[in-house]
Structures are given as structure tokens and as C-alpha cells.
Jmol script that loads the backbone (N, CA, C; Angstrom):
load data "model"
ATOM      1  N   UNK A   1       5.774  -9.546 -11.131  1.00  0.00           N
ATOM      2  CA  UNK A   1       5.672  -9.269  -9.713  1.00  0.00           C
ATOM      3  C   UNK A   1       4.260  -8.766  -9.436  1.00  0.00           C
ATOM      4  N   UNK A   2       3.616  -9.157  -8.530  1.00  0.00           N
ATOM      5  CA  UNK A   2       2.251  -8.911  -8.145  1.00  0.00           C
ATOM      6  C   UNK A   2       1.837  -8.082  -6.769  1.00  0.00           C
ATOM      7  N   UNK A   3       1.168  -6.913  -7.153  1.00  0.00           N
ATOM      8  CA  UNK A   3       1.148  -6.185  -6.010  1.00  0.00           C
ATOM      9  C   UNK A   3      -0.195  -6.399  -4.771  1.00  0.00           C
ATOM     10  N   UNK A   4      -0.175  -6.801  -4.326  1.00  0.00           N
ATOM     11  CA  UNK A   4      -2.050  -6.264  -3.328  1.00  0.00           C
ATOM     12  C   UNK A   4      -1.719  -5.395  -1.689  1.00  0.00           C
ATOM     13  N   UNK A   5      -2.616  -4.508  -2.173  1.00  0.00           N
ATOM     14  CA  UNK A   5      -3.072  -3.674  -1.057  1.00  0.00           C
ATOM     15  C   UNK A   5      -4.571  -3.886  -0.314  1.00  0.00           C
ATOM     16  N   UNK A   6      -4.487  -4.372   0.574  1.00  0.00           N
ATOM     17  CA  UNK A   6      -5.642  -3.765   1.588  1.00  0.00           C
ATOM     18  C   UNK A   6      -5.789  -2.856   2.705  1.00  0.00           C
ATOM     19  N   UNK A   7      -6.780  -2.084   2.167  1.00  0.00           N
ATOM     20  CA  UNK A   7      -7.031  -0.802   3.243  1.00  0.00           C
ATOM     21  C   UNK A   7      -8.284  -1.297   4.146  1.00  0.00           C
ATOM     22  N   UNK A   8      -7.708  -0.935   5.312  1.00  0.00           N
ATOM     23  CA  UNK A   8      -8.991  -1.417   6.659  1.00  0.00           C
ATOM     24  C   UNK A   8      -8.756  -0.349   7.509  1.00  0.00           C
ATOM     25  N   UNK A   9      -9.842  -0.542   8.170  1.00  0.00           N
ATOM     26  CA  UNK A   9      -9.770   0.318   9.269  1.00  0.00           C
ATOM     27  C   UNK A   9     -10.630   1.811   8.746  1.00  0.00           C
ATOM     28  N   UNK A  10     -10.750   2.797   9.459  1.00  0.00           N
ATOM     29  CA  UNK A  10     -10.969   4.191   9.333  1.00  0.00           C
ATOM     30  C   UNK A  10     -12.980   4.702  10.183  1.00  0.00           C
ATOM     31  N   UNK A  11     -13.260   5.496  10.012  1.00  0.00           N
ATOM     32  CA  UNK A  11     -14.347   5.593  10.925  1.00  0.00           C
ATOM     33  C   UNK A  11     -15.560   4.206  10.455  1.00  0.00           C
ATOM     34  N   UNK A  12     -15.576   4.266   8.593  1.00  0.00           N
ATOM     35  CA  UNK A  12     -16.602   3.091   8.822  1.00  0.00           C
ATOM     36  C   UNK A  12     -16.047   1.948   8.820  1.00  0.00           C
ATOM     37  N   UNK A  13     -15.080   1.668   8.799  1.00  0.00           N
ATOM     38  CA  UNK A  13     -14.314   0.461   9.136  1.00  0.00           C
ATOM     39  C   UNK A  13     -14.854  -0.576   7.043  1.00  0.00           C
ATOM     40  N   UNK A  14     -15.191   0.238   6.039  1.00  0.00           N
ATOM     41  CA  UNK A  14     -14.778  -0.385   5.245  1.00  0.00           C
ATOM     42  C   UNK A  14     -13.460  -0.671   4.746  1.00  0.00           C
ATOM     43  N   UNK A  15     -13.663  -1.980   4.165  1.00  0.00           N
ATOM     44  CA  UNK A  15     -12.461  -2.523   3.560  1.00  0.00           C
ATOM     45  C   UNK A  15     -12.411  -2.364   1.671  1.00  0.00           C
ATOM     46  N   UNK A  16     -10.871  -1.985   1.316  1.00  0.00           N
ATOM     47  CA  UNK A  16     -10.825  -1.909   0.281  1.00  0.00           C
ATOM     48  C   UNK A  16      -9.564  -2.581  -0.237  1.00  0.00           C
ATOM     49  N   UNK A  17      -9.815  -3.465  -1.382  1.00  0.00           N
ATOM     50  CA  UNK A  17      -8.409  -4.106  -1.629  1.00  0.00           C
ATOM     51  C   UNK A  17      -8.188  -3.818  -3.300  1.00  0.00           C
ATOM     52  N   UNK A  18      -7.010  -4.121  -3.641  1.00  0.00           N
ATOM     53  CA  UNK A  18      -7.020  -3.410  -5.157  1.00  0.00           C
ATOM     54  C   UNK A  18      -5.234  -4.533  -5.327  1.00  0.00           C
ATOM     55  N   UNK A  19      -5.007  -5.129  -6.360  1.00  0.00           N
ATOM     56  CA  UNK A  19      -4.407  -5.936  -7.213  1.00  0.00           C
ATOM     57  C   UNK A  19      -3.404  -5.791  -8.406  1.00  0.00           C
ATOM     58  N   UNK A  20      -2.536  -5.332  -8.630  1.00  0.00           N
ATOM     59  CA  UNK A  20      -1.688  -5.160 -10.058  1.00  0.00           C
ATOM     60  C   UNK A  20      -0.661  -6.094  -9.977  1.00  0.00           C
ATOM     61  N   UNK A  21      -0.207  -6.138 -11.317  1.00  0.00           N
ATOM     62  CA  UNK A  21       0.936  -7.354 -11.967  1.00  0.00           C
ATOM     63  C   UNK A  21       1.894  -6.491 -12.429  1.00  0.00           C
ATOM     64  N   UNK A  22       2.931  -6.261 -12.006  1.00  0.00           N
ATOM     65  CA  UNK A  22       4.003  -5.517 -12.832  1.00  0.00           C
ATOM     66  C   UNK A  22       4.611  -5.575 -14.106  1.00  0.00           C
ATOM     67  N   UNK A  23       3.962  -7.088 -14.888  1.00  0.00           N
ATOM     68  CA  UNK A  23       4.239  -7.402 -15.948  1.00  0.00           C
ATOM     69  C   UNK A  23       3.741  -6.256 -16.579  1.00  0.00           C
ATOM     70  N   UNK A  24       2.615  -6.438 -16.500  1.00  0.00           N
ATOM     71  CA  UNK A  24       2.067  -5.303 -17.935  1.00  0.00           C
ATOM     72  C   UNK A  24       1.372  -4.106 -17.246  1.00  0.00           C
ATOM     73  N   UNK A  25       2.077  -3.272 -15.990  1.00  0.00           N
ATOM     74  CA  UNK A  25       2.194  -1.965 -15.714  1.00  0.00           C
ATOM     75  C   UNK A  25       3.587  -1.797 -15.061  1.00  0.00           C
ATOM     76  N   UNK A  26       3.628  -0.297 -16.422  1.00  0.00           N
ATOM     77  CA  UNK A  26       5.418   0.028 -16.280  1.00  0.00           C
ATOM     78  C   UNK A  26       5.065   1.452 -15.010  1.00  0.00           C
ATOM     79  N   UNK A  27       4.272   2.051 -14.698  1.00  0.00           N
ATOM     80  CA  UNK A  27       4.189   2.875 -13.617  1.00  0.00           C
ATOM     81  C   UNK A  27       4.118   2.043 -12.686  1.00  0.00           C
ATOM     82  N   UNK A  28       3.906   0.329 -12.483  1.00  0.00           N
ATOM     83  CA  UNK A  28       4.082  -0.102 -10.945  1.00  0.00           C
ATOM     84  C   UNK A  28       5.578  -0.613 -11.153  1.00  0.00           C
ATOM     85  N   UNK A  29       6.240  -0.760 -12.343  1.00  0.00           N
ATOM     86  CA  UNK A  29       7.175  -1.119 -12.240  1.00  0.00           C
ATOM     87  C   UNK A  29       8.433  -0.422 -11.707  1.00  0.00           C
ATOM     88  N   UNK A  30       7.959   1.212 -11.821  1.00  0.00           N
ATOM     89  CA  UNK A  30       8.789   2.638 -11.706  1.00  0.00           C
ATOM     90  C   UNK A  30       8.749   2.298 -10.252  1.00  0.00           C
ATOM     91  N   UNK A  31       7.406   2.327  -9.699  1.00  0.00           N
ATOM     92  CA  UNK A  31       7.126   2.466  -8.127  1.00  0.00           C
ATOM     93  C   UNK A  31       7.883   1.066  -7.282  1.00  0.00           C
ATOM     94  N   UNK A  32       8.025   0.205  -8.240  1.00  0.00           N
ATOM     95  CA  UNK A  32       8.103  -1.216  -6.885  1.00  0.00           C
ATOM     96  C   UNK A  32       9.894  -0.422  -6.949  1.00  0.00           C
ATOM     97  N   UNK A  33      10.745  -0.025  -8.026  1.00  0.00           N
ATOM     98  CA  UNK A  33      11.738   0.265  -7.729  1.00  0.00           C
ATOM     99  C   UNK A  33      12.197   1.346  -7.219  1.00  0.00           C
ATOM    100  N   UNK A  34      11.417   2.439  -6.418  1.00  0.00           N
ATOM    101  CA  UNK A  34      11.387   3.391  -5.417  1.00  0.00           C
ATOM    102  C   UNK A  34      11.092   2.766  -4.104  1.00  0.00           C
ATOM    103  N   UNK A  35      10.485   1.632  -3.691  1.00  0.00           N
ATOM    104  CA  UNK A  35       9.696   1.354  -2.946  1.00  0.00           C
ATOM    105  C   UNK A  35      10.925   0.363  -1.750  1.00  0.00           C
ATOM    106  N   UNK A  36      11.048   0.269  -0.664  1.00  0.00           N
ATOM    107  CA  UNK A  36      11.683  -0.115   0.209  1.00  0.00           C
ATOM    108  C   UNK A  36      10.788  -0.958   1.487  1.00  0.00           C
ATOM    109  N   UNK A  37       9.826  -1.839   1.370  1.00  0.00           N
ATOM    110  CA  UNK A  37       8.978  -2.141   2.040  1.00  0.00           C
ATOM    111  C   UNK A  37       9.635  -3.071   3.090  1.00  0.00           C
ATOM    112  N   UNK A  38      10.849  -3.555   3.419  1.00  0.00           N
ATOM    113  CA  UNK A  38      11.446  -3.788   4.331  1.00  0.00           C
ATOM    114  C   UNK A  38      11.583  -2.755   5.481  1.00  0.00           C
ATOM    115  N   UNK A  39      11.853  -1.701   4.631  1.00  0.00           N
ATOM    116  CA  UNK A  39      11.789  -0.160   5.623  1.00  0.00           C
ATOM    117  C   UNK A  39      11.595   0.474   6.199  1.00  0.00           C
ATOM    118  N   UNK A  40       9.950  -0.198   6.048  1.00  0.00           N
ATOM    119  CA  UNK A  40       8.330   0.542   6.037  1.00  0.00           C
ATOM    120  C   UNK A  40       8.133   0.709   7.796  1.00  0.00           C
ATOM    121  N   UNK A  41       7.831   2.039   7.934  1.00  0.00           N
ATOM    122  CA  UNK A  41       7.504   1.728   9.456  1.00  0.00           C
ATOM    123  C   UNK A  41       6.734   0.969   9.867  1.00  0.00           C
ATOM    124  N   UNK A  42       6.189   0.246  10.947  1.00  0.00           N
ATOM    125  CA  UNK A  42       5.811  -0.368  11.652  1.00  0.00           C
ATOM    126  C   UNK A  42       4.035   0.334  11.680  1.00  0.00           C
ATOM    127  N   UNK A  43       2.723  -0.595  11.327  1.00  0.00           N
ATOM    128  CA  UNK A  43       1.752   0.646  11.810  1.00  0.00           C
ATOM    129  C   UNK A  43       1.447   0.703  13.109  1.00  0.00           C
ATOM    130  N   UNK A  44       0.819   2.327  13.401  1.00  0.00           N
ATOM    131  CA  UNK A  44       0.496   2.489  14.733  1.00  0.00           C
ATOM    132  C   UNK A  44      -0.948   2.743  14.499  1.00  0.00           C
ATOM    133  N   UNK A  45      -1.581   1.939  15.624  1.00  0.00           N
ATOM    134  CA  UNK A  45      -3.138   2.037  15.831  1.00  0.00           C
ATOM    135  C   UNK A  45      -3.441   3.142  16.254  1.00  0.00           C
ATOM    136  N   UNK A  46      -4.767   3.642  15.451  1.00  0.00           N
ATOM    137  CA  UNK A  46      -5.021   4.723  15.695  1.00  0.00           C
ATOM    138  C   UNK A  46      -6.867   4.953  15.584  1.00  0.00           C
ATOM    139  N   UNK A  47      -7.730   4.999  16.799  1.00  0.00           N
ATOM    140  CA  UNK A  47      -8.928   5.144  15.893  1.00  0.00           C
ATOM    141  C   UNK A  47      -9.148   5.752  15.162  1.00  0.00           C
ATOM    142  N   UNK A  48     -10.593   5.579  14.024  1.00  0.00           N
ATOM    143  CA  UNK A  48     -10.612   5.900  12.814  1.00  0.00           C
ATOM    144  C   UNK A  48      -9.823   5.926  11.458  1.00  0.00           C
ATOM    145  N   UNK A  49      -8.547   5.693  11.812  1.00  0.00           N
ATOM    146  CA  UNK A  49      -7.437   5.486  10.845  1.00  0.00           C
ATOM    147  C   UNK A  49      -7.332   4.878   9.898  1.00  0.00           C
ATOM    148  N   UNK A  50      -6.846   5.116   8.799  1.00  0.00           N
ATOM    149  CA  UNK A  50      -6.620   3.276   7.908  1.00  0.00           C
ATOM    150  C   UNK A  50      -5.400   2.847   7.903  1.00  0.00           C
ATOM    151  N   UNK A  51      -5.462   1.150   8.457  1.00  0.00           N
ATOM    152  CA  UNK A  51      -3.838   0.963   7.968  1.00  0.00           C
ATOM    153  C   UNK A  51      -4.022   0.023   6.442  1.00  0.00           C
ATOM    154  N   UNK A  52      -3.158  -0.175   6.398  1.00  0.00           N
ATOM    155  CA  UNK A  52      -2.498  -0.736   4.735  1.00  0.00           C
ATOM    156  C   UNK A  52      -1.665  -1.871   5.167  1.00  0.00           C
ATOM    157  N   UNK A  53      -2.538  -3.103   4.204  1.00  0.00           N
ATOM    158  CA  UNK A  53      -1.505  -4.223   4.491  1.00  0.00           C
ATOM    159  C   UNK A  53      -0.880  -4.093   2.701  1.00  0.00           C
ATOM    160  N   UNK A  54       0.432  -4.299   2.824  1.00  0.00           N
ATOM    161  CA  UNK A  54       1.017  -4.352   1.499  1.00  0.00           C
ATOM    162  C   UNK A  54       1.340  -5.922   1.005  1.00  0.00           C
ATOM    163  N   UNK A  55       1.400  -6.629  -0.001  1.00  0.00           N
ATOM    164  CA  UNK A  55       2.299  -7.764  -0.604  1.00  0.00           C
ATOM    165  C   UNK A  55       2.657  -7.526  -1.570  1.00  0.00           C
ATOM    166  N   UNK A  56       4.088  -7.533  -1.369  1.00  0.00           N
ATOM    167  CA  UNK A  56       5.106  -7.210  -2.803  1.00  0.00           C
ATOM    168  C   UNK A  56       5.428  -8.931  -3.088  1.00  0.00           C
ATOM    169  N   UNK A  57       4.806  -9.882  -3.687  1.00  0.00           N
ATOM    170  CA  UNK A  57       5.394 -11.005  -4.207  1.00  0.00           C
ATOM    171  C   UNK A  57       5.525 -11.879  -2.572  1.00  0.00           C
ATOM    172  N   UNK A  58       4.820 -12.090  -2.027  1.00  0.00           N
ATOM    173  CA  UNK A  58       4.578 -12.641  -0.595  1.00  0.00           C
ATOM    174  C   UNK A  58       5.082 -12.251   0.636  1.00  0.00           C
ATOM    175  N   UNK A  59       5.821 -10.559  -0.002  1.00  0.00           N
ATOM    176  CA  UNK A  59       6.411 -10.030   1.486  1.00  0.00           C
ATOM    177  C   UNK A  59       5.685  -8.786   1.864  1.00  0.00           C
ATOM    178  N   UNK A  60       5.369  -9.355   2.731  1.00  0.00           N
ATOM    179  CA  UNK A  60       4.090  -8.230   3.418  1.00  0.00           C
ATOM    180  C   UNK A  60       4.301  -7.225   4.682  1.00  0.00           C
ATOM    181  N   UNK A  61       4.485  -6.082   4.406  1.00  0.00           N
ATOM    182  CA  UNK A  61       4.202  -4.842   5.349  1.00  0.00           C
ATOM    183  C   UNK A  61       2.737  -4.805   6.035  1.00  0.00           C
ATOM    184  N   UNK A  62       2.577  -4.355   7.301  1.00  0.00           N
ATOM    185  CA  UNK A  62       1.384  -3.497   7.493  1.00  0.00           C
ATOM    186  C   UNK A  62       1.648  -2.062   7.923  1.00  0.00           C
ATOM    187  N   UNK A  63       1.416  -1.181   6.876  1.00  0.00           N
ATOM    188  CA  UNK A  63       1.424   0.294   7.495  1.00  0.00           C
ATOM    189  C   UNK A  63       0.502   1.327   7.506  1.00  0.00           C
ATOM    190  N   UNK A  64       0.910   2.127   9.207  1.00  0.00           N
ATOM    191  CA  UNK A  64      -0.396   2.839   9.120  1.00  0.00           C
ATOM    192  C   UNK A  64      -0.303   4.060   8.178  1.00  0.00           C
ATOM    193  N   UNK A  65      -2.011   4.717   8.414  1.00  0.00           N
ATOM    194  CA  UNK A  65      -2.244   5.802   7.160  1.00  0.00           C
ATOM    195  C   UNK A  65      -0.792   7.002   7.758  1.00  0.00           C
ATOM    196  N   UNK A  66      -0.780   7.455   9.177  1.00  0.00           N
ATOM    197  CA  UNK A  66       0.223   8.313   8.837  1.00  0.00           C
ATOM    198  C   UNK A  66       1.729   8.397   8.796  1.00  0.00           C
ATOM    199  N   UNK A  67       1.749   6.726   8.734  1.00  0.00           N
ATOM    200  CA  UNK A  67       3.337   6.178   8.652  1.00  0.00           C
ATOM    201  C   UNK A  67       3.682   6.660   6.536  1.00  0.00           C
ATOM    202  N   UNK A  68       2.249   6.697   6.154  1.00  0.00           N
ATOM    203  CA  UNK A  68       2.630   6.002   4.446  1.00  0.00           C
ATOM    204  C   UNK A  68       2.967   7.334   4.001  1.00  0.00           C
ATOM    205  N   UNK A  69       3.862   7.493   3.617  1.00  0.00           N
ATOM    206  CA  UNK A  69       4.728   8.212   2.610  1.00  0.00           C
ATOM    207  C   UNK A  69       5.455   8.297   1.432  1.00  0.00           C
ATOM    208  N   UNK A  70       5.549   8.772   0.948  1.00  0.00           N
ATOM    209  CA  UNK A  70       7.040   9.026  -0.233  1.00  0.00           C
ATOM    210  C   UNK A  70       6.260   7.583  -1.285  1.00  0.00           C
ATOM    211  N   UNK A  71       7.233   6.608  -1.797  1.00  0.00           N
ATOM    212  CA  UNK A  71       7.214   5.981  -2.947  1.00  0.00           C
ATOM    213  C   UNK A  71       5.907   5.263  -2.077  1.00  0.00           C
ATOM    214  N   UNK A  72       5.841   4.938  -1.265  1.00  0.00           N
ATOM    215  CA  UNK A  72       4.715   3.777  -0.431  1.00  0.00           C
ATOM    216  C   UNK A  72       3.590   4.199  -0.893  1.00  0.00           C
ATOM    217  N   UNK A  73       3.389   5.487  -0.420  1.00  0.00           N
ATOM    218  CA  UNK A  73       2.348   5.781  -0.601  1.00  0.00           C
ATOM    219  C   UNK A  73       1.530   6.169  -2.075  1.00  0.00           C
ATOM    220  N   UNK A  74       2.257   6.245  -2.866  1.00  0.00           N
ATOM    221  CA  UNK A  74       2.238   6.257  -4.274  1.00  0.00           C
ATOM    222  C   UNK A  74       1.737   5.319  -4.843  1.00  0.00           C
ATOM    223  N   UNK A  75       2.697   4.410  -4.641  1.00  0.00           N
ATOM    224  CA  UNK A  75       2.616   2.764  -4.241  1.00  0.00           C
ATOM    225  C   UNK A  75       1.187   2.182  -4.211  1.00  0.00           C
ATOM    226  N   UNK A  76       0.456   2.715  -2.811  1.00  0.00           N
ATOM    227  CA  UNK A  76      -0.646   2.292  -2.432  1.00  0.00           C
ATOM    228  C   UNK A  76      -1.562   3.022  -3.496  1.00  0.00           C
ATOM    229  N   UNK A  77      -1.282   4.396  -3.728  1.00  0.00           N
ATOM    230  CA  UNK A  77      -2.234   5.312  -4.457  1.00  0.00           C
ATOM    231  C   UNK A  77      -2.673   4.640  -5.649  1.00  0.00           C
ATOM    232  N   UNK A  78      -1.660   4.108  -6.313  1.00  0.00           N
ATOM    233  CA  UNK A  78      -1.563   3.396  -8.067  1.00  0.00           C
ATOM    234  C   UNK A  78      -2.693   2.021  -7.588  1.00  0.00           C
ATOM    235  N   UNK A  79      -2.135   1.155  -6.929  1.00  0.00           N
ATOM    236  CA  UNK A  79      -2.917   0.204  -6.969  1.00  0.00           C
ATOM    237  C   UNK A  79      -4.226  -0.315  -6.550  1.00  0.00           C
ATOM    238  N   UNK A  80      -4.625   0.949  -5.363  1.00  0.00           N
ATOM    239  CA  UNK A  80      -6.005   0.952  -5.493  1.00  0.00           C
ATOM    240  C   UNK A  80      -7.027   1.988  -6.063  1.00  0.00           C
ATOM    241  N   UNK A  81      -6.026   2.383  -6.859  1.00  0.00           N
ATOM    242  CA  UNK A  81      -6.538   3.260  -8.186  1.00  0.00           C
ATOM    243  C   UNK A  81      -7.523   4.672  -7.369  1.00  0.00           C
ATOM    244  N   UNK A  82      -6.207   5.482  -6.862  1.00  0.00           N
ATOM    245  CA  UNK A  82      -7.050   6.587  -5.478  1.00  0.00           C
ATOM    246  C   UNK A  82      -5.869   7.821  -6.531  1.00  0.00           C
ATOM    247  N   UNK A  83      -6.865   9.074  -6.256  1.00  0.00           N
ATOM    248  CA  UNK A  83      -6.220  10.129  -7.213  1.00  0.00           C
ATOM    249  C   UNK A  83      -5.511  10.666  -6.232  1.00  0.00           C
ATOM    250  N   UNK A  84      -4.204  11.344  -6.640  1.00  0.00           N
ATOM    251  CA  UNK A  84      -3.210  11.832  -5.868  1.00  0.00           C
ATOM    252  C   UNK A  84      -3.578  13.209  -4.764  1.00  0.00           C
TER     253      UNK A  84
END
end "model"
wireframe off; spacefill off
backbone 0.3
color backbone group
């Protein structure tokens, strides 16, 4: 299962995207099975903000920075390799 995150948005409006395979990481494997991205709130625009586009295996969320929580945000943390 293949993860990608892109982060956009925020005051400089860089973009950051980051990539994992669940094959051979068992901490994304812990997280995709906490993770409920059907669930995911909806993002809300916000200037300066970042939202997060997620793809879990071609199903894609977009959520904003203060929608992301709990396993999501973990989620996002692991795969674009951001310290807790």
C-alpha cells in the first residue's frame, strides 16, 4: 500500500510532498490501520494555513492543518518525515 502526502499552502505557500510503501514500513503499517480517511473532515480554507492532500492507494482526502488530528496526523507526520 502506498502512501503520498502533499502539504500546500501556509504563509510562503511552499509545497512539500513525501512518499512511503507499507510494504517495507511496519510504523506506516500500524498508522494506515488507525487511520479512517473516509472520515477525514472536509478542509477549511484558511489564509496562511496548510492543507494536506492525502492518497491511501488512490483514495484521496484533502485536509486542512486544523482539521488533522489523532492517527491522520501522525499519518502525515511519518511520511513527510516532520518530528512530533
Amino acid at each position: 500500500m502506498r502512501v503520498r502526502v502533499i502539504r500546500s499552502g501556509g504563509f510562503a505557500g511552499v509545497e512539500r510532498r513525501g512518499e512511503r510503501d507499507a510494504a517495507s514500513d511496519p510504523v506506516l503499517r500500524d498508522l494506515l490501520d488507525r487511520v479512517d480517511l473516509d472520515g477525514a473532515p472536509p478542509a477549511e480554507e484558511a489564509p496562511d494555513r496548510f492543507s494536506y492532500e492525502i492518497d491511501i492507494d488512490g483514495r484521496v482526502a484533502t485536509v486542512g492543518e486544523a482539521q488533522l488530528t489523532g492517527p491522520l496526523r501522525d499519518l502525515v507526520r511519518h511520511v513527510l518525515d516532520e518530528p512530533d
